[in-house]
N, C-alpha and C positions, 0 to 999 in steps of 0.2 A: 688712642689715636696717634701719638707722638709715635710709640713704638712700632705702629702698623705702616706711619706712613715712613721710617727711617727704612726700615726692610723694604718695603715696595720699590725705597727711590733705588737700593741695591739690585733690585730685578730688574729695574728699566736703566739703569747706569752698565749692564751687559747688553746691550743691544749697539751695533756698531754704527748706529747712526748717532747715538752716544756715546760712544766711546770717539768720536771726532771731536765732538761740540767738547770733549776732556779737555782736550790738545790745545786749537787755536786760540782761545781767550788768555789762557795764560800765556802764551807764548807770545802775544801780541802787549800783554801787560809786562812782561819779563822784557821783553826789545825797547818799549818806551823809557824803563827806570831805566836799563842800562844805559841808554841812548842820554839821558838826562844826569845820571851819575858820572859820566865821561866828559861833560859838558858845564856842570856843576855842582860837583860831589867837594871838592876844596871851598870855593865859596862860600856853601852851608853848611861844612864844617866848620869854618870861621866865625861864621855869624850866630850857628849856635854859641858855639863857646863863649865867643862876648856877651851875649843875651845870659846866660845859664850861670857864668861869672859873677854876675850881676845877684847872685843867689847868698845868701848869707848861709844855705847849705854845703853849698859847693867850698865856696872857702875854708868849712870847718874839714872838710875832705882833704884841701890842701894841707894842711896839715900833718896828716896822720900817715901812714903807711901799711897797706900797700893801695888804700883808698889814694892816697895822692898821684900812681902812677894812672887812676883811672881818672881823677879830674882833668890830668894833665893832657888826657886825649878826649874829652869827654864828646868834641863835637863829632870824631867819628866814632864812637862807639857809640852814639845817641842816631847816626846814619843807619852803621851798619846792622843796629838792632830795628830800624825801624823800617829798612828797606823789603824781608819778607812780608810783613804787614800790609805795607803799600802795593807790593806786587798781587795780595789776596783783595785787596779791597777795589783795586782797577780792574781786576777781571772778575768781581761781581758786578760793576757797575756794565761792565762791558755784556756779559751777561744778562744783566737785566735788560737792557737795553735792545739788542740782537739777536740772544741766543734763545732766550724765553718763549717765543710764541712757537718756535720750531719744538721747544721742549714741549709744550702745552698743546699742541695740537697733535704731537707724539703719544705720548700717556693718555690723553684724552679720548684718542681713537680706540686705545688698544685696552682703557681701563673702565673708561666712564664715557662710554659712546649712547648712553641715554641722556643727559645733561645737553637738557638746551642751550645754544649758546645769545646771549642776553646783552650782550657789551655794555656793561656797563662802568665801562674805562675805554679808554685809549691811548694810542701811539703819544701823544702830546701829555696825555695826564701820567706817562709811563717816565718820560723823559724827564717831565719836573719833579715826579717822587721820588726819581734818582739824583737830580741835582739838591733837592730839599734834603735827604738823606746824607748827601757828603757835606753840604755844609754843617747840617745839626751834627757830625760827625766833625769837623772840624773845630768848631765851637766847645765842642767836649772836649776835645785832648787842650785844647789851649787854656780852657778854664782848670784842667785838672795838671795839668806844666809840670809844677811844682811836685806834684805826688811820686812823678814818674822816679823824680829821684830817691825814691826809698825800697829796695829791695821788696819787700811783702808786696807792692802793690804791683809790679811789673809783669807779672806771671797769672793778675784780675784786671785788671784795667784793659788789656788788649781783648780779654774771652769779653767782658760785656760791651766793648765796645763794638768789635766787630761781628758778635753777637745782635747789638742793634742794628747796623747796620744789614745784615742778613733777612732778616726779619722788615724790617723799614720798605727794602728795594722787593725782596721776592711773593712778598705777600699779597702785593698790590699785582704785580706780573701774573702771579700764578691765580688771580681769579680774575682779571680784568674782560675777558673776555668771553667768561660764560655767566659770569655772576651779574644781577643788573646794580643798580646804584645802591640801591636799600639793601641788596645783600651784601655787596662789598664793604659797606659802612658797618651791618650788624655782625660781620664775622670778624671786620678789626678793632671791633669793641669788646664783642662778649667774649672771644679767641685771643684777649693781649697777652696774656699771661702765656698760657701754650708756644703762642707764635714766637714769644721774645726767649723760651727754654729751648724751641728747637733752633734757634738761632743761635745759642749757646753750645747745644751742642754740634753744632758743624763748624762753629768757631773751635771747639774742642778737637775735632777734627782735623782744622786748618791747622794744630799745631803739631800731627804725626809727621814726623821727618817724609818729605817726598812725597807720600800719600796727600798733605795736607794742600799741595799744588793742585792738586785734582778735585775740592773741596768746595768751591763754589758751584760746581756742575751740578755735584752731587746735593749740595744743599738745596739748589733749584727743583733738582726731581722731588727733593723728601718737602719744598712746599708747594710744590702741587701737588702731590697727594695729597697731603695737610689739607690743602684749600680744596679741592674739590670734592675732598671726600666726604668735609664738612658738610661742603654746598647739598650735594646728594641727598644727608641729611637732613639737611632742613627741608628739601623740597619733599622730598618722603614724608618726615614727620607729620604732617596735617592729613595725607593718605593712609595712613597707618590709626592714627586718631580717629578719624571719621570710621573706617573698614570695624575698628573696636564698637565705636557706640551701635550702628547699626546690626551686629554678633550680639550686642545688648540687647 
């Protein structure tokens, strides 16, 4: 299913009313960091650095060489590495939020136009899965602070995090509206494992140079296929069951 629905989201990610919804999210999320790095990129270099100072890591950094010339700038190189991240994770959100149901009622028509549509979500339950998502996502990087500064971990901490987040905001988007209440709860229960791997890997994704700017779009198509294709599933499965005993 992962692999069916990765392919699918590349067949519908050619489509030129796709290939728009590519463009403006990020570019809307790329204008507000700049806009805010221009405005306060020094400040929170500062403020990191006295926070992170405050580190009995960082001190033993100072120290050493060529480690010391990196503590000695540690708050913009803790910006400048986290500024790609924050430009992927605003335009999921942005995404989720606006570009989703264009996306969902795109695939839907042209993949799964048998799928009744069931609402069992909405505009309001869509807004707080996304604000409950960058908080639990906030929460995270701030409890795990500390980690950031150890090389091994820099290169996994960003794939699961913004891997959950992926998963968190598109899963709910991409079935809100055809799935009713008991199926959107039974497909992010018995689908957590699946849903939080494909989340991984369009985080994997997010980190091919250039390509990865395009990555939320594209994660959006590959969970709803995911989700719906599920959905079809399940609704099938009890028709296929029955059609069997009765062949009995």
């Amino acid at each position: 299913m992962l692999a069916q629905s990765l392919i699918r989201a590349v067949v519908s990610l050619a489509h030129p009313r796709m290939l728009l919804l590519m463009i403006w999210p990020v570019l809307v999320a790329l204008a507000l960091w700049i806009a805010l790095a221009i405005l306060f990129w020094t400040q929170a270099a500062q403020w990191i650095e006295v926070t992170l100072r405050q580190s009995s890591m960082v001190e033993l950094m100072i120290e050493y060489w060529p480690l010391a010339l990196f503590a000695a700038h540690i708050g913009w190189v803790v910006l400048a590495l986290a500024f790609v991240p924050l430009v992927l994770v605003t335009a999921v959100l942005i995404i989720g939020m606006f570009a989703m149901p264009v996306m969902v009622n795109h695939v839907a028509e042209r993949d799964y136009p048998e799928l009744d549509r069931r609402r069992g979500g909405s505009l309001a339950g869509s807004v707080w899965n996304s604000v409950a998502a960058l908080l639990w996502l906030a929460a995270l990087v701030a409890v795990t602070l500390p980690l950031w500064l150890f090389p091994l971990f820099w290169p996994l901490l960003p794939l699961l995090f913004y891997g959950y987040l992926n998963q968190r905001v598109f899963r709910y988007d991409a079935l809100c509206e055809h799935a009713s209440e008991e199926e959107l709860a039974q497909i992010m229960r018995a689908d957590r494992g699946p849903l939080f791997g494909l989340g991984v890997i369009i985080a994997l994704v997010g980190h091919v140079p250039v390509l990865g700017f395009f990555s939320p779009i594209y994660g959006g198509l590959a969970f709803i296929h995911y989700g719906l294709g599920r959905l079809r599933e399940m609704r099938t499965a009890p028709i296929e069951g029955a059609a069997r005993r009765v062949s009995e």
